[in-house]
CHARMM-style PDB file with segment names, atoms N, HN, CA, C and O in Angstrom:
ATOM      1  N   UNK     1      10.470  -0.199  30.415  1.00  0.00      PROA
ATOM      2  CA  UNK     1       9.729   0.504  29.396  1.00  0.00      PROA
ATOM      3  C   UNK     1      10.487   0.413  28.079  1.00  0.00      PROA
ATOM      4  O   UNK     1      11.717   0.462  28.080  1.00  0.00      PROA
ATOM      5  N   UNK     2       9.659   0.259  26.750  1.00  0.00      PROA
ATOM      6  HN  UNK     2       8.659   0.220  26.749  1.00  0.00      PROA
ATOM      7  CA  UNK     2      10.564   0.075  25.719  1.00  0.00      PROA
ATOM      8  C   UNK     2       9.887   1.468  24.742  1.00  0.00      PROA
ATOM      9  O   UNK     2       8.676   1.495  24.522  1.00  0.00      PROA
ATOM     10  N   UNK     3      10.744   2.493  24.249  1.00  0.00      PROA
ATOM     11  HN  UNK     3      11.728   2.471  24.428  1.00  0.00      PROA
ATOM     12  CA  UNK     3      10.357   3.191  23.080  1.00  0.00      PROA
ATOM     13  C   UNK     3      10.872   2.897  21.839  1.00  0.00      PROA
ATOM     14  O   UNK     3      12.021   2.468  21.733  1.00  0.00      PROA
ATOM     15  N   UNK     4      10.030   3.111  20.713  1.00  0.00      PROA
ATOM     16  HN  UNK     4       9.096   3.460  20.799  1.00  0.00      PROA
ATOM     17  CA  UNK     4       9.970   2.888  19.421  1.00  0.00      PROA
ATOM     18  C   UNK     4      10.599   4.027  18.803  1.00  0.00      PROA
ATOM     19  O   UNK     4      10.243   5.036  19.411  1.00  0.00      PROA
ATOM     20  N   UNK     5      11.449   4.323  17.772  1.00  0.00      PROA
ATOM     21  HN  UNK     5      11.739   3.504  17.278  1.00  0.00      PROA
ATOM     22  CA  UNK     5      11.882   5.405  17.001  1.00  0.00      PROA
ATOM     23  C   UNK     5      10.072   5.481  15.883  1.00  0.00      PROA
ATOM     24  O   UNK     5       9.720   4.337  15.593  1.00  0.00      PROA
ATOM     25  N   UNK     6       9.541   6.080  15.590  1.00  0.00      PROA
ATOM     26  HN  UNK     6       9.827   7.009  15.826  1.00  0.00      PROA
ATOM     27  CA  UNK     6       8.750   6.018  14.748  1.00  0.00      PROA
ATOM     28  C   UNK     6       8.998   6.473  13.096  1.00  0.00      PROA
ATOM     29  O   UNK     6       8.204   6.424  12.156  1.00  0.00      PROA
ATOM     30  N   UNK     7      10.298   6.892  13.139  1.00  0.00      PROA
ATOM     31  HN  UNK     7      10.943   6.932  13.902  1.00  0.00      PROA
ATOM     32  CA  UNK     7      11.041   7.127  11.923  1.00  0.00      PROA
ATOM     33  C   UNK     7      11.246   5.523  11.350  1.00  0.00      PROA
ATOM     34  O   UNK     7      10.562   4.982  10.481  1.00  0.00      PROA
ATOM     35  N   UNK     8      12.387   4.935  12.097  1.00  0.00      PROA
ATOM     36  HN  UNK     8      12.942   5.375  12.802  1.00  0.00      PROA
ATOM     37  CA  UNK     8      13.184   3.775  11.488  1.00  0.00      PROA
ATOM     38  C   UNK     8      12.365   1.850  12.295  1.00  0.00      PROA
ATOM     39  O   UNK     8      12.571   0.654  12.091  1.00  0.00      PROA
ATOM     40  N   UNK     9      11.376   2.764  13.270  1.00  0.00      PROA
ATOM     41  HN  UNK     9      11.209   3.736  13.435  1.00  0.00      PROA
ATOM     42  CA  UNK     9      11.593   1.285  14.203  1.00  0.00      PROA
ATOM     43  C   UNK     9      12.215   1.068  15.239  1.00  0.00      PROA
ATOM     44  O   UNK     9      11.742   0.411  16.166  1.00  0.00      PROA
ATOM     45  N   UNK    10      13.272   1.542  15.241  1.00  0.00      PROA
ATOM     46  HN  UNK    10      13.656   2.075  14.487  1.00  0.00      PROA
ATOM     47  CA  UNK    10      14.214   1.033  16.231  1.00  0.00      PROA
ATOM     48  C   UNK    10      13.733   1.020  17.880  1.00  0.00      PROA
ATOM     49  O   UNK    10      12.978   1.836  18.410  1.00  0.00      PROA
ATOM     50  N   UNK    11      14.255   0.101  18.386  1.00  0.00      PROA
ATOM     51  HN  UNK    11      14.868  -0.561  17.956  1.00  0.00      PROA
ATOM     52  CA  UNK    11      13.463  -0.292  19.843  1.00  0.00      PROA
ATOM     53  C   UNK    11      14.573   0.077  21.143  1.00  0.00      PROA
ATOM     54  O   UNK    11      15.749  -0.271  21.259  1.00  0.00      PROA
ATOM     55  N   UNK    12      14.132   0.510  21.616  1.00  0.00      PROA
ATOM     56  HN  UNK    12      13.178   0.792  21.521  1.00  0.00      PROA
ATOM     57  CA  UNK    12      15.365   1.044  22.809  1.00  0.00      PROA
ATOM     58  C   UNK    12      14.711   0.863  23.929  1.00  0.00      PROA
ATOM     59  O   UNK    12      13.635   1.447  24.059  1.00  0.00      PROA
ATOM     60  N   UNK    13      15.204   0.025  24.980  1.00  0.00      PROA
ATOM     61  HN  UNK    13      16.078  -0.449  24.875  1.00  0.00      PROA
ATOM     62  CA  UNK    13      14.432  -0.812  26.049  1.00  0.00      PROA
ATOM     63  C   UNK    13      15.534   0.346  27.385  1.00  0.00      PROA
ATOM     64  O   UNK    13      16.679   0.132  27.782  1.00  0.00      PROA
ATOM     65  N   UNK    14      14.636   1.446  27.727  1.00  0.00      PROA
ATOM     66  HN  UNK    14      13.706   1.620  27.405  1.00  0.00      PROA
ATOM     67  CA  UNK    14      15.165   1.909  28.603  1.00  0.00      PROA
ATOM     68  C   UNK    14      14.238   2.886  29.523  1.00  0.00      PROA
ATOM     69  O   UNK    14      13.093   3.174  29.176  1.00  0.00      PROA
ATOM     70  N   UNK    15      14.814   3.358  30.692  1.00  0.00      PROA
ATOM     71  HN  UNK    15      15.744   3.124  30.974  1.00  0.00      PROA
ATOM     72  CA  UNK    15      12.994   4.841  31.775  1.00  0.00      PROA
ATOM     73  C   UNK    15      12.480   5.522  30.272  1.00  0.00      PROA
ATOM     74  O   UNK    15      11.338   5.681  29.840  1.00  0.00      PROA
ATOM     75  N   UNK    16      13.824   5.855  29.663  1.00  0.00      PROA
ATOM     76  HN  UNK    16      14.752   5.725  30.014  1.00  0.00      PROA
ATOM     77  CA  UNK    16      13.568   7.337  28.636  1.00  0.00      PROA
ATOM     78  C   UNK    16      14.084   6.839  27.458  1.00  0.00      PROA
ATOM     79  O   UNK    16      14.923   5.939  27.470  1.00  0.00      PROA
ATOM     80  N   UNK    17      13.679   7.320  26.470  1.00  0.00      PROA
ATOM     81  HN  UNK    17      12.997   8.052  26.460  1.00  0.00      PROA
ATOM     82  CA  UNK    17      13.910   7.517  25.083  1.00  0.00      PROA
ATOM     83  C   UNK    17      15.399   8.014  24.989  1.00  0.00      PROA
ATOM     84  O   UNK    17      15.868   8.742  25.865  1.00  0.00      PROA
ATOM     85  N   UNK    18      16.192   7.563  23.803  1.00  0.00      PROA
ATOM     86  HN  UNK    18      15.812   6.972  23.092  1.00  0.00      PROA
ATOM     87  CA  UNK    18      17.497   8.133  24.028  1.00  0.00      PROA
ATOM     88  C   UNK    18      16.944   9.726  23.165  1.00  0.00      PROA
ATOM     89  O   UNK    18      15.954   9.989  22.482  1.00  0.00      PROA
ATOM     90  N   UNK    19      18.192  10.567  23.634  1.00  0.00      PROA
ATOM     91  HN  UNK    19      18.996  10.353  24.189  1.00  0.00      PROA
ATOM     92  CA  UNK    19      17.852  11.730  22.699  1.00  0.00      PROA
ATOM     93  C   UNK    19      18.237  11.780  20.954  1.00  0.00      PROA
ATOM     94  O   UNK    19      17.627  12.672  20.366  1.00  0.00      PROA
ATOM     95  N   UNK    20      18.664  11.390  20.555  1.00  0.00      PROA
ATOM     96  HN  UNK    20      19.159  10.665  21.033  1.00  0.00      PROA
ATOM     97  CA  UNK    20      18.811  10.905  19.464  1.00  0.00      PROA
ATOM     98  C   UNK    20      19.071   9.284  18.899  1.00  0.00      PROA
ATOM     99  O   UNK    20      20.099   8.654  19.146  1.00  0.00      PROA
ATOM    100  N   UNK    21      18.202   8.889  18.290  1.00  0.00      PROA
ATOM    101  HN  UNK    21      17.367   9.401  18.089  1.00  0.00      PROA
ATOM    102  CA  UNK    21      18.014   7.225  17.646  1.00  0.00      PROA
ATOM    103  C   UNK    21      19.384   6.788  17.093  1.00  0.00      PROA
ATOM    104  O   UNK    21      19.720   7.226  15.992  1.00  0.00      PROA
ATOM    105  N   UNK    22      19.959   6.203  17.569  1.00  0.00      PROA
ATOM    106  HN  UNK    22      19.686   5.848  18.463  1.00  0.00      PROA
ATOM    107  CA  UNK    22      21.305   5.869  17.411  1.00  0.00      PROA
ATOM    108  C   UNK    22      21.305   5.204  15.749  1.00  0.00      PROA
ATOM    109  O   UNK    22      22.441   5.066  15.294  1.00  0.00      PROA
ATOM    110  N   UNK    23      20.153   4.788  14.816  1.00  0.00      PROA
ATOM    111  HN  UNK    23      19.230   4.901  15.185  1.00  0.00      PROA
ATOM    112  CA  UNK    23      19.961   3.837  13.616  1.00  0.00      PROA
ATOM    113  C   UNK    23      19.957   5.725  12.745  1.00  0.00      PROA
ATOM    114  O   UNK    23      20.930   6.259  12.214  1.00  0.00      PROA
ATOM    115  N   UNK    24      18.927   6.151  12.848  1.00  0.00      PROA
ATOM    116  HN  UNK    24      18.137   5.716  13.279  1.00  0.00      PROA
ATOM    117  CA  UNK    24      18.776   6.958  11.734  1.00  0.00      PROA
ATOM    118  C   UNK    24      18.854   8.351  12.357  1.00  0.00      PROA
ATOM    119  O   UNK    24      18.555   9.216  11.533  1.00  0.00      PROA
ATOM    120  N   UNK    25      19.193   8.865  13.662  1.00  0.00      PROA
ATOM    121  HN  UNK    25      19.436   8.162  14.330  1.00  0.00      PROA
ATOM    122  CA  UNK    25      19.404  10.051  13.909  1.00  0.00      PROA
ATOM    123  C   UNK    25      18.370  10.982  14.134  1.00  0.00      PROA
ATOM    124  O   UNK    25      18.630  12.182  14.220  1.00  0.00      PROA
ATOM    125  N   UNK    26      16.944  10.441  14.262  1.00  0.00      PROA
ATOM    126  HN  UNK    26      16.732   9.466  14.192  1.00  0.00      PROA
ATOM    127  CA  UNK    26      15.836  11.118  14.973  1.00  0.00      PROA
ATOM    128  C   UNK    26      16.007  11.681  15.965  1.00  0.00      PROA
ATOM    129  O   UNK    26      17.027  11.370  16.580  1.00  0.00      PROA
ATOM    130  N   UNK    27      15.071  12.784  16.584  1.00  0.00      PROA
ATOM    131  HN  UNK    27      14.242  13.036  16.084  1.00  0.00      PROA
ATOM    132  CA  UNK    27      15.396  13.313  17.861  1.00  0.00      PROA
ATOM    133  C   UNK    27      14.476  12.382  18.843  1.00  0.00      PROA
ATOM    134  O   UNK    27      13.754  11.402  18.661  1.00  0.00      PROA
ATOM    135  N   UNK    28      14.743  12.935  19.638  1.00  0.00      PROA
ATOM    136  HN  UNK    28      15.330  13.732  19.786  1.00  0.00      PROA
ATOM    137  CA  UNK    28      13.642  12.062  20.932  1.00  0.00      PROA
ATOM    138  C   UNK    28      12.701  12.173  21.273  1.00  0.00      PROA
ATOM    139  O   UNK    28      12.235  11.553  22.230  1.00  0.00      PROA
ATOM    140  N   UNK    29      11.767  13.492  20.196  1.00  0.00      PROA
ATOM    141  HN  UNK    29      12.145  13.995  19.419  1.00  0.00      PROA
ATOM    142  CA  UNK    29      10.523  13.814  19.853  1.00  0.00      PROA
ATOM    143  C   UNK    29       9.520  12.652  18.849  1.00  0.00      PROA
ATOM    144  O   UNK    29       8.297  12.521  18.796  1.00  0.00      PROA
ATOM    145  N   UNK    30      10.373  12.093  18.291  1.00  0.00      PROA
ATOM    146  HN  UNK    30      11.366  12.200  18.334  1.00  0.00      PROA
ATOM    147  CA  UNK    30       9.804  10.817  17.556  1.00  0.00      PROA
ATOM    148  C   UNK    30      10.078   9.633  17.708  1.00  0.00      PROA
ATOM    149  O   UNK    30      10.380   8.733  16.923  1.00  0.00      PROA
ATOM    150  N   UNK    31       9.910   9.712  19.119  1.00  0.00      PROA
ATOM    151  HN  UNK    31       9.664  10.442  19.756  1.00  0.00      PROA
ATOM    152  CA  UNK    31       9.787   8.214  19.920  1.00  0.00      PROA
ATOM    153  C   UNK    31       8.582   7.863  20.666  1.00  0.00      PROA
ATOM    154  O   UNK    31       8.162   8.509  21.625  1.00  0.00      PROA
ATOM    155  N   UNK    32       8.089   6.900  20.224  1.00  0.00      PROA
ATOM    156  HN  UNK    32       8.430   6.375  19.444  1.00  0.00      PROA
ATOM    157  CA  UNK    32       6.868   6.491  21.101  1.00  0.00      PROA
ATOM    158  C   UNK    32       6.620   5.593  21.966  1.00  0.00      PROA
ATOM    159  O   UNK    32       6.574   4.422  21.590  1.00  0.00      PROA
ATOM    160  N   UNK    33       6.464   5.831  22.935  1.00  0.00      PROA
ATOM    161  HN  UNK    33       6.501   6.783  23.240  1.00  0.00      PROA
ATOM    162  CA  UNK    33       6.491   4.528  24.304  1.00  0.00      PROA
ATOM    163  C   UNK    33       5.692   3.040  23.304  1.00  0.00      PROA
ATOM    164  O   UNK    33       4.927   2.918  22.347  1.00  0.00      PROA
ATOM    165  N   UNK    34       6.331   2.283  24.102  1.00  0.00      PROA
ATOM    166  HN  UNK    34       6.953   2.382  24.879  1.00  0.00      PROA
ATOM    167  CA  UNK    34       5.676   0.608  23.321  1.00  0.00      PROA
ATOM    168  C   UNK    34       5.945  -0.076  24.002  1.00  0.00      PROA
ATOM    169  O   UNK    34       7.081  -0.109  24.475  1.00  0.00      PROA
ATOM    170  N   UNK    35       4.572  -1.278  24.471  1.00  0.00      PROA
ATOM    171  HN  UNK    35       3.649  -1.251  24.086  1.00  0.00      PROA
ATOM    172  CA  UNK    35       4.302  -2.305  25.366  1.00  0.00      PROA
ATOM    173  C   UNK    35       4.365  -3.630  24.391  1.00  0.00      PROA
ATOM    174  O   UNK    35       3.319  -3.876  23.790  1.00  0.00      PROA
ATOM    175  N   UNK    36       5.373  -4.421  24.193  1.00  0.00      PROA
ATOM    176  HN  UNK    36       6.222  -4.221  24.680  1.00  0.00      PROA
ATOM    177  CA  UNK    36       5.285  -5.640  23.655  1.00  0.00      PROA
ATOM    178  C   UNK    36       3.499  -6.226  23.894  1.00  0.00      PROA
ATOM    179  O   UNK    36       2.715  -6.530  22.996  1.00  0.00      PROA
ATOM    180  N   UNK    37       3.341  -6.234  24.834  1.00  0.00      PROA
ATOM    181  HN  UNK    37       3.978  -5.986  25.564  1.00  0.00      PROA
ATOM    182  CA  UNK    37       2.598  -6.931  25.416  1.00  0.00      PROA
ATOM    183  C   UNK    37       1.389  -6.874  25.192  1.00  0.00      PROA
ATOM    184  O   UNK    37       0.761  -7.925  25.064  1.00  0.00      PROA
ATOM    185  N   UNK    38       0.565  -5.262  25.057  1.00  0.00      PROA
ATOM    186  HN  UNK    38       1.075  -4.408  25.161  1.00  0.00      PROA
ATOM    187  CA  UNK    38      -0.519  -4.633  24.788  1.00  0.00      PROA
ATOM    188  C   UNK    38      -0.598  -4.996  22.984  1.00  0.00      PROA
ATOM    189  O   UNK    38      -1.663  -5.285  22.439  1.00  0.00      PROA
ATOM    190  N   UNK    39       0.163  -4.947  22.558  1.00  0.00      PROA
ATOM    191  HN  UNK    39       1.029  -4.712  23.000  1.00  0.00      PROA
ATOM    192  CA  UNK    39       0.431  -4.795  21.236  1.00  0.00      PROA
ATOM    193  C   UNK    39      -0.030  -6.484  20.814  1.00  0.00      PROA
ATOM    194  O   UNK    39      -0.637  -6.751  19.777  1.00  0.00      PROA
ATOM    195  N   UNK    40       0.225  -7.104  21.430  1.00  0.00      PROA
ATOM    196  HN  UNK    40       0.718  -6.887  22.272  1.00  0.00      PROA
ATOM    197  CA  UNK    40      -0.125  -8.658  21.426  1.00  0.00      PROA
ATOM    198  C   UNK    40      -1.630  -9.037  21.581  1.00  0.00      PROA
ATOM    199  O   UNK    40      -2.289  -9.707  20.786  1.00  0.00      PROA
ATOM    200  N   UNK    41      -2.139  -8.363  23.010  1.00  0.00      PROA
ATOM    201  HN  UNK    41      -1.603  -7.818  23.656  1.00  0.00      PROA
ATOM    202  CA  UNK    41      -3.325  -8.516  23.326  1.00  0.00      PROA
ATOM    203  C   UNK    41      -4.441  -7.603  22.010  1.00  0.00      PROA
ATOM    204  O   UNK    41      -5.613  -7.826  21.707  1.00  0.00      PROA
ATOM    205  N   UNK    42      -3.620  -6.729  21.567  1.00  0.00      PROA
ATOM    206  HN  UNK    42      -2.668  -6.548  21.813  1.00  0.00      PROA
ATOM    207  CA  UNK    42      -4.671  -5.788  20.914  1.00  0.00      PROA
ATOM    208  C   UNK    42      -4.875  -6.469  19.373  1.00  0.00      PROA
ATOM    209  O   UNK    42      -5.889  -6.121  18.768  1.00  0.00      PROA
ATOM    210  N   UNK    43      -3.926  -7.452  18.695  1.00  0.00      PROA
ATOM    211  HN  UNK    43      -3.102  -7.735  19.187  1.00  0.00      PROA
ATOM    212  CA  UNK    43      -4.173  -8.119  17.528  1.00  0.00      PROA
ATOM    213  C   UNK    43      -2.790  -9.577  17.183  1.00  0.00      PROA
ATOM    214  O   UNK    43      -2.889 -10.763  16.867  1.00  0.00      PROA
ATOM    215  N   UNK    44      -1.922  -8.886  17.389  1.00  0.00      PROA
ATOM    216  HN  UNK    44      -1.842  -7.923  17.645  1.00  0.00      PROA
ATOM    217  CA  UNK    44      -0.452  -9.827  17.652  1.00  0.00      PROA
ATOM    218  C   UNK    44      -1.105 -10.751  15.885  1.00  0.00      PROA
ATOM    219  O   UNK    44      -0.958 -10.297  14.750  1.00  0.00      PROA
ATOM    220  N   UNK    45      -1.547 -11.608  16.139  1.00  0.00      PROA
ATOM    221  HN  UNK    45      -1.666 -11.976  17.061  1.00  0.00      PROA
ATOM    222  CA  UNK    45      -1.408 -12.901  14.641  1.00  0.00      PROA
ATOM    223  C   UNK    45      -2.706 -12.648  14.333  1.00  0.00      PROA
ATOM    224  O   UNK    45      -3.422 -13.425  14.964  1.00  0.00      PROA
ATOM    225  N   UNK    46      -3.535 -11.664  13.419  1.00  0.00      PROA
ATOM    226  HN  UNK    46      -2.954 -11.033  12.907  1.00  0.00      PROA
ATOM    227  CA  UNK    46      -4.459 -11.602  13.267  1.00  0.00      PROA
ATOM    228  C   UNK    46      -4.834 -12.350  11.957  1.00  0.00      PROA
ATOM    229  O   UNK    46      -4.283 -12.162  10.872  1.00  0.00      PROA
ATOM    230  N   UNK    47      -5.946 -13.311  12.226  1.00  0.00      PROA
ATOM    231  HN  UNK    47      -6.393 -13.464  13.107  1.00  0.00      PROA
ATOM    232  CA  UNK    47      -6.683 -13.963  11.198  1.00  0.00      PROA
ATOM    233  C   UNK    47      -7.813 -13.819  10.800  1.00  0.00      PROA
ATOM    234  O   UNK    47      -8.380 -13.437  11.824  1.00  0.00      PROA
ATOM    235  N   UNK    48      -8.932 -13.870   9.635  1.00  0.00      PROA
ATOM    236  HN  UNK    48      -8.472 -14.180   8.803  1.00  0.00      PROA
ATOM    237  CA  UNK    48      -9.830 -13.329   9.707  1.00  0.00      PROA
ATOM    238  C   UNK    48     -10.616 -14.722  10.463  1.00  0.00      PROA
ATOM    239  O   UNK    48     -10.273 -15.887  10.664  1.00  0.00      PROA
ATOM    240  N   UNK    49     -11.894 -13.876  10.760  1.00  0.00      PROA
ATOM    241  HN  UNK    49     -12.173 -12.930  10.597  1.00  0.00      PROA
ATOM    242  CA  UNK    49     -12.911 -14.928  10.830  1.00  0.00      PROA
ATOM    243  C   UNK    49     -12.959 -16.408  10.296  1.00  0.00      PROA
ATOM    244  O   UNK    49     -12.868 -17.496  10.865  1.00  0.00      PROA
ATOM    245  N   UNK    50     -13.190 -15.915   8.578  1.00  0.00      PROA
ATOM    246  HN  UNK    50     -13.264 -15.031   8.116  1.00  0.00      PROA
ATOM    247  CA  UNK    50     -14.328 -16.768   7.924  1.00  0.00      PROA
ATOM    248  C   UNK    50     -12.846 -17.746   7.165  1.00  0.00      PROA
ATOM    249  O   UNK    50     -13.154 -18.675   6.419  1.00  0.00      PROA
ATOM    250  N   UNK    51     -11.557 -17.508   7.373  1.00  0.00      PROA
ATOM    251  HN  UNK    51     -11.306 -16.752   7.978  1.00  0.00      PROA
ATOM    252  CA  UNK    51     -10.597 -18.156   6.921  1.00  0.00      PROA
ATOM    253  C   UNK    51     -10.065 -19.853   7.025  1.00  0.00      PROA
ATOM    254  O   UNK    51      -9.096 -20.424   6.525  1.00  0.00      PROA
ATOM    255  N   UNK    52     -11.403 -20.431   8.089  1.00  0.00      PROA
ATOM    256  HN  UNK    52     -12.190 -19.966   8.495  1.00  0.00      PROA
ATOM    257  CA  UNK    52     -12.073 -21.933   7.433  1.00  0.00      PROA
ATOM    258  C   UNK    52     -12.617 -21.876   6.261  1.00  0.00      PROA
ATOM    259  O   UNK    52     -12.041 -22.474   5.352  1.00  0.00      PROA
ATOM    260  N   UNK    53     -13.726 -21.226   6.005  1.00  0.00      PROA
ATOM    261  HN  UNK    53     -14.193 -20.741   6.744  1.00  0.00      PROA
ATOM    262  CA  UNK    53     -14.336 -21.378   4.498  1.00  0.00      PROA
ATOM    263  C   UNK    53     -13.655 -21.106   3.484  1.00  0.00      PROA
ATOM    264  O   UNK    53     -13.587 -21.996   2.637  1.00  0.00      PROA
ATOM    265  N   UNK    54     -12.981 -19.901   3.240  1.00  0.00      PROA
ATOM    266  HN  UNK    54     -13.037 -19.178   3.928  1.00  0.00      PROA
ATOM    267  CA  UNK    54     -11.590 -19.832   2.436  1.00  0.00      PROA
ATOM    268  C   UNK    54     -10.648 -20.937   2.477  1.00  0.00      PROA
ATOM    269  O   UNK    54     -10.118 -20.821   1.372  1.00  0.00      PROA
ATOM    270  N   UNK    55     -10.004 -22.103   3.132  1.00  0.00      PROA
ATOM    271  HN  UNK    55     -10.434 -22.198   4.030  1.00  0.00      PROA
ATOM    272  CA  UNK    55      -9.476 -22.932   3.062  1.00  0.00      PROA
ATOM    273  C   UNK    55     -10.305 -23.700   2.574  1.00  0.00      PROA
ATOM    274  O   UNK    55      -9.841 -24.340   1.631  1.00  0.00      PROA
ATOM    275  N   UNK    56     -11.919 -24.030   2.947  1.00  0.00      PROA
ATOM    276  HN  UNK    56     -12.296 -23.510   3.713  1.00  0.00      PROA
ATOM    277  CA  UNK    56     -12.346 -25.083   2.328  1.00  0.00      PROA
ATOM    278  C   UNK    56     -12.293 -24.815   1.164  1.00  0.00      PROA
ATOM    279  O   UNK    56     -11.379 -25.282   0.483  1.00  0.00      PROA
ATOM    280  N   UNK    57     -13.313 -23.943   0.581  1.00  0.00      PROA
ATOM    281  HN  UNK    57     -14.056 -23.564   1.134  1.00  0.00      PROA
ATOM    282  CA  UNK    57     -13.191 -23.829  -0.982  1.00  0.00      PROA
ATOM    283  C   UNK    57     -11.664 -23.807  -1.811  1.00  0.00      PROA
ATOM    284  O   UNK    57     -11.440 -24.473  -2.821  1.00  0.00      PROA
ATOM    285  N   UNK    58     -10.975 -23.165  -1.345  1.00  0.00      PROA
ATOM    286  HN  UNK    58     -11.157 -22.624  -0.525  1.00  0.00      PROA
ATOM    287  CA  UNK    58      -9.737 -23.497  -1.760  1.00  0.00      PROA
ATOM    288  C   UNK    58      -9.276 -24.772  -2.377  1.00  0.00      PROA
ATOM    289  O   UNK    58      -8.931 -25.069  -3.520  1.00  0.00      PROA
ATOM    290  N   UNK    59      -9.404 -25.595  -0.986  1.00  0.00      PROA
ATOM    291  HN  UNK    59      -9.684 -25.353  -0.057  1.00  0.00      PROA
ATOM    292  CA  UNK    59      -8.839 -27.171  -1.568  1.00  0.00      PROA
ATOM    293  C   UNK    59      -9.805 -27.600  -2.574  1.00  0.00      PROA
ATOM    294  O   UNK    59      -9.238 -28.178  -3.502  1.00  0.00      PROA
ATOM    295  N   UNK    60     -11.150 -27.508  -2.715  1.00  0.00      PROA
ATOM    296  HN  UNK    60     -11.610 -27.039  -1.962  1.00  0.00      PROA
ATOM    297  CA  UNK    60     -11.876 -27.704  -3.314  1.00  0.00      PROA
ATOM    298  C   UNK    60     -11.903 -27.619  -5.144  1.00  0.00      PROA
ATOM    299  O   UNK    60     -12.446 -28.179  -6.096  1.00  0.00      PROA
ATOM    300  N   UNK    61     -10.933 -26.526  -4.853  1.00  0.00      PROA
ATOM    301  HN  UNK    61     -10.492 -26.070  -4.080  1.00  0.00      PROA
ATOM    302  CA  UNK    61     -10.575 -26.280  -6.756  1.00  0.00      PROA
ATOM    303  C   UNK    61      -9.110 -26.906  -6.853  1.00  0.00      PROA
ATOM    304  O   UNK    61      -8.370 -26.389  -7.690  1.00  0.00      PROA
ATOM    305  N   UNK    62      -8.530 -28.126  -5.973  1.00  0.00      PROA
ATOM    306  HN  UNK    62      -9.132 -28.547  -5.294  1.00  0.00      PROA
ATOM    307  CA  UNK    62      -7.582 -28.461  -6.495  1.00  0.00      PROA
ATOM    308  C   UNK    62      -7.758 -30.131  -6.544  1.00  0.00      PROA
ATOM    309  OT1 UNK    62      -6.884 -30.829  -7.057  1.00  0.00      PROA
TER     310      UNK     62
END
């Protein structure tokens, strides 16, 4: 399981959250569980749609 500090970021890959964020000194109330993985499936490299037609016209004015 990995939790997130939601203050600084910081990632702590452990069962539990430490009790205080070793980067900026949060308590262990502002840690939020985080799945690499879900986080990937849910957007990870998001592009829009229509960002062929934006490239076409693009080259188009050069």
């Amino acid at each position: 399981m990995q939790w997130v500090c939601d203050v600084c970021g910081y990632v702590h890959d452990d069962e539990e959250a430490p009790e205080v964020c070793p980067i900026c000194g949060a308590p262990q109330s502002k840690f939020s569980e985080w799945d690499p993985v879900e986080e990937q499936e849910l957007g990870g490299n998001w592009v829009p749609d229509d960002i062929e037609d934006y490239l076409d016209d693009s080259a188009e004015n050069y």
